[in-house]
C-alpha positions as CSV (number, residue, x, y, z in Angstrom):
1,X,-25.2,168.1,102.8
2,X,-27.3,171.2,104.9
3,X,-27.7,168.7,107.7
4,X,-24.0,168.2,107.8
5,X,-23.2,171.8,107.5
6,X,-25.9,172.8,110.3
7,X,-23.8,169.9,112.6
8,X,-20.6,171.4,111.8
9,X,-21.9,174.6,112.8
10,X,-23.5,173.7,116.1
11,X,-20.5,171.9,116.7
12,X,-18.2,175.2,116.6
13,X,-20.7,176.7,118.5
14,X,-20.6,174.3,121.4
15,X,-16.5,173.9,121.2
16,X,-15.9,177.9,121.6
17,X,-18.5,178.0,124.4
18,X,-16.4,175.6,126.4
19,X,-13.4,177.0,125.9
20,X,-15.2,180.8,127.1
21,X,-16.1,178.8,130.1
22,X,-12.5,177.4,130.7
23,X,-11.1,181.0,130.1
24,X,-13.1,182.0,133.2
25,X,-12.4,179.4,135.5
26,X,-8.8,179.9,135.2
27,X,-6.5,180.6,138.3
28,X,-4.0,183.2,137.9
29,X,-0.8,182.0,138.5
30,X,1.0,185.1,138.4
31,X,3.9,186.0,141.5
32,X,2.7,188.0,144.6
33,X,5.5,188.9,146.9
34,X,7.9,187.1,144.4
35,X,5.8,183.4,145.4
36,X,3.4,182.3,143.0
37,X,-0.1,183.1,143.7
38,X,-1.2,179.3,143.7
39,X,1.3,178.7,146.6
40,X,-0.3,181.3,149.0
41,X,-3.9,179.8,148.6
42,X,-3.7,177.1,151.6
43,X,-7.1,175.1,150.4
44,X,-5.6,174.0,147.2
45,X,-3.5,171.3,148.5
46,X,-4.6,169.2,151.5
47,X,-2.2,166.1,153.0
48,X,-4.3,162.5,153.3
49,X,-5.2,163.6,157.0
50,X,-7.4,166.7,155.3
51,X,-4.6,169.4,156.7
52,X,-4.7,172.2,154.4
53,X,-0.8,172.7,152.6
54,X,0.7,175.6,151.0
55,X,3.3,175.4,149.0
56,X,4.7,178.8,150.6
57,X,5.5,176.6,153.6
58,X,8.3,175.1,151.7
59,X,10.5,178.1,150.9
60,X,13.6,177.5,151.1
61,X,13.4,174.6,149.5
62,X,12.8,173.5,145.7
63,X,9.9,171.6,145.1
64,X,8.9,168.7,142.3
65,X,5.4,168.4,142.1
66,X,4.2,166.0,140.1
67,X,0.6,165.6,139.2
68,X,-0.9,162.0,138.9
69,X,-3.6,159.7,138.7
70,X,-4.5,156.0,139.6
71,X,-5.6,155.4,136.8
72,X,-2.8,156.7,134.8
73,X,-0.2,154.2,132.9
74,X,2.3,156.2,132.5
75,X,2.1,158.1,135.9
76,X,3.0,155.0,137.7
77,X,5.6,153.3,135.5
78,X,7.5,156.6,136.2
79,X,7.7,155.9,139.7
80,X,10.2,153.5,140.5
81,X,12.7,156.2,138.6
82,X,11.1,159.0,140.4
83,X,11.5,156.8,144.1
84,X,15.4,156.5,142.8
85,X,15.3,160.5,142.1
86,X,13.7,161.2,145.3
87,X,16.7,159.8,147.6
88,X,19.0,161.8,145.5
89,X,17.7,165.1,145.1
90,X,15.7,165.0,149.0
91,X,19.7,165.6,149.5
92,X,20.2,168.7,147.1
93,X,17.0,170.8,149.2
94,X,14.1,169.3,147.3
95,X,10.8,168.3,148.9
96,X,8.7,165.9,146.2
97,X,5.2,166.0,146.2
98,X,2.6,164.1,144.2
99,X,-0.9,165.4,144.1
100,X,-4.3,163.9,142.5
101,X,-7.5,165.4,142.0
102,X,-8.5,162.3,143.2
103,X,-10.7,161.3,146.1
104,X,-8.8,160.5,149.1
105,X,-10.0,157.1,149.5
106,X,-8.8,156.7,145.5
107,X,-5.3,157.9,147.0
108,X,-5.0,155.9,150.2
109,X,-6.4,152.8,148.3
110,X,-3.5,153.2,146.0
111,X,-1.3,153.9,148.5
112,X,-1.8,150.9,150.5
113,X,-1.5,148.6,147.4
114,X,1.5,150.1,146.1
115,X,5.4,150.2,147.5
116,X,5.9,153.8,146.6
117,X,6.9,155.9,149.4
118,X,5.7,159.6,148.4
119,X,4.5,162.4,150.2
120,X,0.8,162.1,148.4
121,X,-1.4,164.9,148.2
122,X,-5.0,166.2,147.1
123,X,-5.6,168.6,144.6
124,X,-8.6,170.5,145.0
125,X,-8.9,172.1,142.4
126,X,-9.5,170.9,138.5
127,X,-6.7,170.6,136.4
128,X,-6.9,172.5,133.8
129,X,-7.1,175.7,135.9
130,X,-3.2,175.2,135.6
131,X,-3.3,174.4,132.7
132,X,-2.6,170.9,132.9
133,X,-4.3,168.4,129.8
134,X,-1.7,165.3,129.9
135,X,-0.7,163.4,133.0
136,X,2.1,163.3,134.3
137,X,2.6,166.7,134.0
138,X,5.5,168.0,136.8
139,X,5.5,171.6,138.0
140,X,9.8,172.7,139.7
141,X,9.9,175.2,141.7
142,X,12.6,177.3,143.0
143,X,13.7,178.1,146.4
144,X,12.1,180.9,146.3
145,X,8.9,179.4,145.3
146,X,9.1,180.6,141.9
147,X,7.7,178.0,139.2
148,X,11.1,177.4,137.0
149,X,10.3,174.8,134.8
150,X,7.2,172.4,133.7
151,X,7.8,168.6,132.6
152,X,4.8,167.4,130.5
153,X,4.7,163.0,130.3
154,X,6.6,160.2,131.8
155,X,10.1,161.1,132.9
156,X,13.4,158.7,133.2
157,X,13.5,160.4,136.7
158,X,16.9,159.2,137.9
159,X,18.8,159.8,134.1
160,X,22.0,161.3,134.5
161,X,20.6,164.4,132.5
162,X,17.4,165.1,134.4
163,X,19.3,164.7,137.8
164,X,22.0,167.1,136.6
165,X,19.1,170.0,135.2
166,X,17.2,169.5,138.8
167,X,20.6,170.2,140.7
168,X,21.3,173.0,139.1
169,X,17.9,174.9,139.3
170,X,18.7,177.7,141.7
C-alpha cells in the first residue's frame, strides 16, 4: 500500500510540474492595436514555399483557420464539407486557411495525394500555446482581425446553420 501511495505522489508531483512548464510557454493572445497579438508575429505562420504569413495581412477580411493534422481522422473527413463552405463563404470576405504543425514535406505529401484545394499552412509554433488539445480545433476571425469565435472537432461545414453563424460574424 506505501509503494502505491509513494507512486501516487510522485505522480502529482510530475503532472503539476508539466503543467508549470506549459503555463510558461504560453503565447499571449491578448489584442495590440485592436489585432490579436498572434497575428502581428510574422514567423508563426509560413506558406509551403517557407514565406513568412501574418495574419494582419488579411484585414479586411474574416478569416477560418482551421488547425489539422495528416494523421487526423476527423480533420480530413471534415473536408469535403469544408471545400463546399469554402466556395460559399470565399464570396462573403473570408480567406480559409488550414495550418499544421507539421513538417512541410508531411503537408505537401498530403497535398499531392489528396483532392483538397486549401490554402495549407505551417504552424510553427506548438499547439497548446493556443491552447489547442483536440484537432480540429478552428479559430474565426473578424475583419478586424479580432478572434470571434473558436470551433473545437469535426464540423458539418456547409450546414445551413454554420453557413448562416459565419455570414453573420461582423
Amino acid at each position: 500500500m506505501e509503494r502505491k501511495s509513494r507512486l501516487f505522489v510522485i505522480y502529482l508531483l510530475l503532472l503539476m510540474s508539466c503543467q508549470e512548464v506549459t503555463k510558461k510557454g504560453t503565447v499571449d493572445i491578448e489584442t495590440k492595436n485592436g489585432v490579436p497579438a498572434l497575428a502581428t508575429e510574422e514567423t508563426l505562420y509560413q506558406d509551403l514555399d517557407g514565406k513568412a504569413i501574418a495574419l494582419s495581412s488579411f484585414k479586411g477580411k474574416r478569416i477560418l483557420l482551421n488547425f489539422w493534422a495528416t494523421w487526423c481522422r476527423p480533420c480530413i473527413e471534415e473536408m469535403p464539407s469544408l471545400v463546399k463552405a469554402k466556395n460559399i463563404l470565399e464570396k462573403e470576405g473570408y480567406v480559409i486557411l488550414l495550418a499544421s504543425d507539421e513538417s512541410f514535406k508531411k503537408i505537401e505529401g498530403f497535398k499531392e495525394t489528396e483532392p483538397f484545394e486549401f490554402r495549407f499552412i505551417r504552424y510553427n509554433g506548438a499547439l497548446v500555446q493556443l491552447n489547442i488539445h483536440a484537432l480540429p480545433t478552428t479559430f474565426i476571425y473578424n475583419e478586424s482581425g479580432k478572434k470571434v469565435d473558436e470551433i473545437i472537432g469535426a464540423t458539418d461545414w456547409d450546414s445551413p446553420e454554420i453557413i448562416k453563424k459565419l455570414k453573420e460574424i461582423q
